[in-house]
Every structure is written in C-alpha cells, then in structure tokens.
N, C-alpha and C positions, 0 to 999 in steps of 0.2 A: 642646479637643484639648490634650491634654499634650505637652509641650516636651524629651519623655526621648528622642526622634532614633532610636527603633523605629519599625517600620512592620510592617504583616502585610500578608503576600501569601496569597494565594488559588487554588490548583490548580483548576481544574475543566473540564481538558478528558481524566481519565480514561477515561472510558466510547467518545471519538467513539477514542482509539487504540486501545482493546480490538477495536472494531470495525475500524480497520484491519488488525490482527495479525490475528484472525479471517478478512481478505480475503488477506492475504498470503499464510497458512498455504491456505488453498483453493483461489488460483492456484498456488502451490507444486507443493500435490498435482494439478492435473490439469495441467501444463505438464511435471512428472515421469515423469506414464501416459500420455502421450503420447509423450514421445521414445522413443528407441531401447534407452535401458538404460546408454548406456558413460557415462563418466564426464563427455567432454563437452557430450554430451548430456543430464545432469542438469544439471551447471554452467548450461550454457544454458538450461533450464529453470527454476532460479532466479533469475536476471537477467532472464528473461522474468515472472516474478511479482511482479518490482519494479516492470517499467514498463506492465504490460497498462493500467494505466489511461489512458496517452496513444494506444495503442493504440484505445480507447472512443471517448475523446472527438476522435480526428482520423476516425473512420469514422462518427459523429452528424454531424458536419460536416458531410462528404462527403454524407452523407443532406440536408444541410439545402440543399445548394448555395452553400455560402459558400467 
C-alpha cells in the first residue's frame, strides 16, 4: 500500500435509489388520483408518497399481532 494519503471510495448503492424514486413516483401518482384535485389535496397526496412505507409496515404488524 502506498503512503501518497489518497483513498478511493466506491458508490454502489445506485440501482436500490432508482428503485426508490421509481416507488416514489408510483405512490405520488396514485395518492394524486385519488384526492379531490385541489391543491391541498395534491400537496397531501405527495407527503403521503413519502411515508406510505410506514404506513406498510405498522399494518404487517398489526397483521402479525405484535
């Protein structure tokens, strides 16, 4: 190992955020055809596409009985 105080990093968690963005953009869109249309109602709809995943896993819970 050389003594020149560089170091290389290594990215490789591309693909698992693609597949987030991908989940984001799909609750988005049905959390949007769902509401009413006004503006709140979208707003809410995007803040709701942020968190559906706690939403998920507090109702597997609830399934599991814990």
């Amino acid at each position: 190992m050389s003594g020149d105080g560089r170091s290389r990093v290594t990215a490789t968690s591309g693909s698992l955020g693609f597949f987030f963005l991908l989940a984001y953009i799909g609750a988005a869109i049905y959390f949007i055809s769902v509401s009413d249309g006004s503006f709140w109602g979208v707003i809410l709809g995007l803040l709701q596409a942020i968190v559906w995943p706690v939403y998920v896993v507090y109702h597997v819970l609830v399934l599991l009985g814990a």
